[in-house]
C-alpha positions as CSV (number, residue, x, y, z in Angstrom):
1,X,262.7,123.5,85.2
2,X,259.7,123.2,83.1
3,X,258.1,119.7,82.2
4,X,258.6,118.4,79.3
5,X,257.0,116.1,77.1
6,X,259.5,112.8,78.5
7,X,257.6,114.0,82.0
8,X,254.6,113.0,80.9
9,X,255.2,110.5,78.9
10,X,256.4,108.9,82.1
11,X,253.8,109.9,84.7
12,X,251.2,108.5,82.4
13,X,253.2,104.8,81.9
14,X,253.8,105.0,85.7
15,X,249.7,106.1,86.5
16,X,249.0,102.5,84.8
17,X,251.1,100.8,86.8
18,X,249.8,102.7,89.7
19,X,246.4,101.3,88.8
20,X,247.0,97.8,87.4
21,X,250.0,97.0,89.9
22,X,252.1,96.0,86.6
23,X,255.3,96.4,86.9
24,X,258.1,98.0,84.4
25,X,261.9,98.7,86.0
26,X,261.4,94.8,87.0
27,X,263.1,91.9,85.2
28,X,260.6,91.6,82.1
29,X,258.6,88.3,80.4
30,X,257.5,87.5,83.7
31,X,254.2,85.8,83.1
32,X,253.9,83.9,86.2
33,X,256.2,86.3,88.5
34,X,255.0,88.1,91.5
35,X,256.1,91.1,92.8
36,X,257.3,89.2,95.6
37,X,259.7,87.3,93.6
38,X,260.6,90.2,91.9
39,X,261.2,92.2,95.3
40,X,263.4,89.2,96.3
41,X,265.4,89.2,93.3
42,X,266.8,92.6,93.3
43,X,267.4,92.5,97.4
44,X,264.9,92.8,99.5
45,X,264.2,90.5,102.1
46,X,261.5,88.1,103.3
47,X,261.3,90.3,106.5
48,X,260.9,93.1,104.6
49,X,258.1,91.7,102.4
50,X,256.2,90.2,105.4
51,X,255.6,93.5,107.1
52,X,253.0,96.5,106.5
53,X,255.8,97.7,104.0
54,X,254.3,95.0,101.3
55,X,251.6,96.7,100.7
56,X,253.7,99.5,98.6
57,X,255.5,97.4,96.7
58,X,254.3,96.9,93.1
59,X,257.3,95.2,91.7
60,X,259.0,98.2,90.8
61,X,262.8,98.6,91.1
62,X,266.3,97.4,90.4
63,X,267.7,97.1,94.0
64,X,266.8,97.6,97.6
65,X,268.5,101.5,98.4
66,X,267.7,101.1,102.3
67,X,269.6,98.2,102.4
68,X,272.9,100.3,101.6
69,X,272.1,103.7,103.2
70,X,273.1,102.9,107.1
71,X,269.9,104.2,107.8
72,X,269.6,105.9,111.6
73,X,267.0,106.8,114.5
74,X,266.2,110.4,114.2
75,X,267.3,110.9,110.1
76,X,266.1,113.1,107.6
77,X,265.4,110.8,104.0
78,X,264.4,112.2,101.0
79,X,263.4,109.7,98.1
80,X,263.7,110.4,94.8
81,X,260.8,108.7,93.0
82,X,259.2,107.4,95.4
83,X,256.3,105.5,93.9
84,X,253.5,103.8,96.0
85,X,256.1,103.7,99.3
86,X,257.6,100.9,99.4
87,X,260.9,102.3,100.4
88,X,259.4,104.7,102.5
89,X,257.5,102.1,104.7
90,X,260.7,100.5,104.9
91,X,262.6,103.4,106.0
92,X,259.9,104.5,108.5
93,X,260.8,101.3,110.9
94,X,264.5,102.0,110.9
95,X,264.0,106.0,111.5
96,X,262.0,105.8,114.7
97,X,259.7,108.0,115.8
98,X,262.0,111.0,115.3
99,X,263.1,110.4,112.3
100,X,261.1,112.0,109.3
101,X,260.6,110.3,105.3
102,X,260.3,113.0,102.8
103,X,259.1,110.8,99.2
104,X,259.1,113.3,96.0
105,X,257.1,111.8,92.9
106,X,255.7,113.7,90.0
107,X,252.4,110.7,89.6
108,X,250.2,111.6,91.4
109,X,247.8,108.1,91.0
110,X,251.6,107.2,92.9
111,X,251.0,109.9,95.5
112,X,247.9,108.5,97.0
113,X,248.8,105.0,96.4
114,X,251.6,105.7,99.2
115,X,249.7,108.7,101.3
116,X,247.0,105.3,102.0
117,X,250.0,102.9,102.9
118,X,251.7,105.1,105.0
119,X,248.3,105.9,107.0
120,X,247.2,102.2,107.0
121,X,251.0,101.5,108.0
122,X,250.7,104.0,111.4
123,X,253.6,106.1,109.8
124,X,250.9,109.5,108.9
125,X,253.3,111.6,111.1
126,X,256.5,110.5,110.1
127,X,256.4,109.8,106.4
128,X,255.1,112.5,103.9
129,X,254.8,112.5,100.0
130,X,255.3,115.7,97.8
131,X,253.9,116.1,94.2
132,X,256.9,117.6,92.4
133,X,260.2,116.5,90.0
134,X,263.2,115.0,90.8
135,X,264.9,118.2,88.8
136,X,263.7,120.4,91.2
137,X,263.3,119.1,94.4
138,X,260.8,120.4,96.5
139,X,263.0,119.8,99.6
140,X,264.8,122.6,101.7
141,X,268.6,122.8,101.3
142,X,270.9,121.1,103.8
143,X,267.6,119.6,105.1
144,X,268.6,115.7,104.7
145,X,270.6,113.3,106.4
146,X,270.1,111.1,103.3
147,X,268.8,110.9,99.6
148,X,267.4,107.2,98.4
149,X,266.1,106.7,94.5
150,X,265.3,103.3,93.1
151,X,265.2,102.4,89.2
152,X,263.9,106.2,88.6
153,X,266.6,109.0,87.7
154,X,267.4,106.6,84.6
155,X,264.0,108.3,83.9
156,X,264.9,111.7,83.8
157,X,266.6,113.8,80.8
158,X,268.6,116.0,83.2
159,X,270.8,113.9,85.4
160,X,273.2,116.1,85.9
161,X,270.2,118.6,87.5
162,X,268.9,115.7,89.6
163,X,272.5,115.0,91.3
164,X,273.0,119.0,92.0
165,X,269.3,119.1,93.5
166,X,270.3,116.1,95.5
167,X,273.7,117.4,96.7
168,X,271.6,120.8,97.3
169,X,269.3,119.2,99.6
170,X,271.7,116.9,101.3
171,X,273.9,118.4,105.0
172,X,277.2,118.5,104.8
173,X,278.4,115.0,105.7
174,X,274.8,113.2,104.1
175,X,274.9,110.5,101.7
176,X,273.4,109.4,99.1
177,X,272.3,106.0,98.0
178,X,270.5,104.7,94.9
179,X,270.1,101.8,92.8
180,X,269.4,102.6,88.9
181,X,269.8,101.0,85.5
182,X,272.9,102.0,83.4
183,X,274.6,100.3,80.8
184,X,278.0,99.6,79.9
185,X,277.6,100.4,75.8
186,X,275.1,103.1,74.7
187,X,271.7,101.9,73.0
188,X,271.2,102.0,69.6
189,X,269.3,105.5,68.5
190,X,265.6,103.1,68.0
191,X,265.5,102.1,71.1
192,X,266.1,105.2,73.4
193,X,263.2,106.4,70.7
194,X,260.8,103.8,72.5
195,X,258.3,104.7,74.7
196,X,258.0,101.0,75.9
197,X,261.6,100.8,76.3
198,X,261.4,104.2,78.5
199,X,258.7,103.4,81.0
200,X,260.4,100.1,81.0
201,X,263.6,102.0,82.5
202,X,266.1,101.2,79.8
203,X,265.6,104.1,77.1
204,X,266.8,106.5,79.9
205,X,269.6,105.0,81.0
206,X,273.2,105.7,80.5
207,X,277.0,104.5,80.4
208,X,278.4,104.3,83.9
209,X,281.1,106.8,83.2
210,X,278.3,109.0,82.3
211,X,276.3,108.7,85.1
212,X,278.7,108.7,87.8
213,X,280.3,111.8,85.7
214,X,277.4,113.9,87.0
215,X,277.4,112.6,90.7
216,X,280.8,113.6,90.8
217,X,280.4,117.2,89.4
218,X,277.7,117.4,91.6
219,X,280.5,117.4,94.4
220,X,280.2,114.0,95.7
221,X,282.9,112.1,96.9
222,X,283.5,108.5,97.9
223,X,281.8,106.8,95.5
224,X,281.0,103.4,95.7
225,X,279.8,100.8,92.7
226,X,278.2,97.4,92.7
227,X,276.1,96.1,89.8
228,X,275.1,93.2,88.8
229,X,273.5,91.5,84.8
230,X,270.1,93.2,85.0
231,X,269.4,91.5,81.1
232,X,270.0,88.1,82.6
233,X,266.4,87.6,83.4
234,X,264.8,88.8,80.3
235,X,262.3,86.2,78.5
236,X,263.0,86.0,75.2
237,X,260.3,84.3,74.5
238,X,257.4,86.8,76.4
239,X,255.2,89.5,74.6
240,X,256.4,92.3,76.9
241,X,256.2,95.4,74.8
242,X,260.0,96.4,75.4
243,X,261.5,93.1,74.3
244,X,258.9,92.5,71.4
245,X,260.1,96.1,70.0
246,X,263.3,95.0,70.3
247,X,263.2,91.8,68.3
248,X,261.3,93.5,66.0
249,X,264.0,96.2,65.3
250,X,267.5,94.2,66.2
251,X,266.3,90.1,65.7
252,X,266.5,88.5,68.4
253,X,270.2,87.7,68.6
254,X,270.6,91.6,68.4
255,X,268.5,91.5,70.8
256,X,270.3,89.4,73.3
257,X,273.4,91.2,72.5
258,X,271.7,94.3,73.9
259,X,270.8,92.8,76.6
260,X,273.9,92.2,77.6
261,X,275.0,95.5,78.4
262,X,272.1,96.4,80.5
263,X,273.3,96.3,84.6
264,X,271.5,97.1,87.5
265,X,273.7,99.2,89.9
266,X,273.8,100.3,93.4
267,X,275.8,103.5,94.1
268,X,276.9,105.0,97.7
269,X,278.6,108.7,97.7
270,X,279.1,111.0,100.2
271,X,278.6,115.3,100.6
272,X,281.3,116.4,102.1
């Protein structure tokens, strides 16, 4: 698959936050929130924010994906955007020294953001980071024991290609575990149109029968839902790019109505 121009629209937002440790997929208007809070909020926990891990998280996200992939000694996990490492670091604990943590991100400010954490982290040997897209994986096939992705394939214009790349890669019997943004009504046509509202994870995103449409035809099976109001949070009241474009097109109430149909999911399937 060739790039196109939503590719780099993206690795340019997400090479800022790289740099400024700003954060986009999180719950926006939050003058005074850290990324711990944030972290917290969408499911990690204080263990996993007190450890070496920390030090790739960036606020980033709309759930905690390790928490629901039954992660093993000895596994094979390939992330899907996998930013500064966050997940990664996590995931190198729980694998052991067996184990091997395969993170695909297209940034590459993102790229040695988590090639430092993992070295400073001890986990050189058992965690790697490849430049590529999420389309095309550059990841063997039947190589992976499990694929993770937080708050990223809401990013990408092919979803369908990023589930058959991920059912590609996966054995027979692997799983897949992810948490993303998707709503329950489409967005209005001037909002997917905004580049704020894109790098802020939202202009990307789509229905649920949408989305899980294309991990089923993928070939998955077993699929398992959870979500939870991810417009809930949202400051009304903040100068956050996203929301102030929103206003600005929809009035606030519009606005807030919007909002409304915005859900942060986490979804377990299974290869058979």
């Amino acid at each position: 698959m060739k790039e196109t121009q939503t590719h780099a629209v993206v690795r340019e937002g997400y090479a800022r936050v790289a740099k400024q440790k700003t954060s986009c997929c999180g719950p926006t208007g939050r003058d005074t929130t850290t990324e711990i809070d944030i972290a917290k909020q969408i499911g990690y926990s204080d263990a996993d924010l007190a450890g070496p891990a920390a030090a790739g998280n960036l606020g980033l996200g709309c759930g905690n994906p390790t928490a629901i992939a039954n992660l093993q000694p000895g596994e094979v996990v390939v992330d899907l955007g996998s930013g500064a490492g966050f997940d990664a670091l996590l995931a190198a604990e729980k694998l052991g020294g067996e184990g091997r943590f395969i993170g695909v991100d297209m940034t590459p400010e993102m790229l040695a953001r988590a090639r430092t954490n993992a070295v400073n982290a001890g986990y050189a040997r058992t965690v790697e980071f490849r430049e590529g897209l999420i389309e095309t994986l550059p990841v063997a096939s039947g190589s992976a024991d499990v694929i993770i992705s937080n708050c990223v394939i809401n990013l990408s214009t092919d979803k369908a290609a990023v589930f058959h790349e991920a059912f590609r890669v996966l054995k027979p019997g692997g799983r897949l575990a992810i948490s993303d943004i998707l709503l329950t009504e489409p967005l209005p046509p001037e909002l997917t149109q905004s580049v704020a509202a894109l790098i802020g994870c939202i202009a990307g995103a789509e229905t649920e029968e949408a989305y899980v449409g294309h991990i089923r035809e993928a070939g998955f099976v077993d699929i398992e839902l959870n979500r939870r109001p991810a417009g809930e949070t949202i400051d009304f009241a903040t100068d956050d790019p996203v929301i102030s474009a929103a206003i600005a097109e929809f009035g606030v109430e519009g606005a807030r109505e919007g909002a409304g149909t915005i859900f942060s999911y986490t979804i377990h399937a299974m290869k058979p």
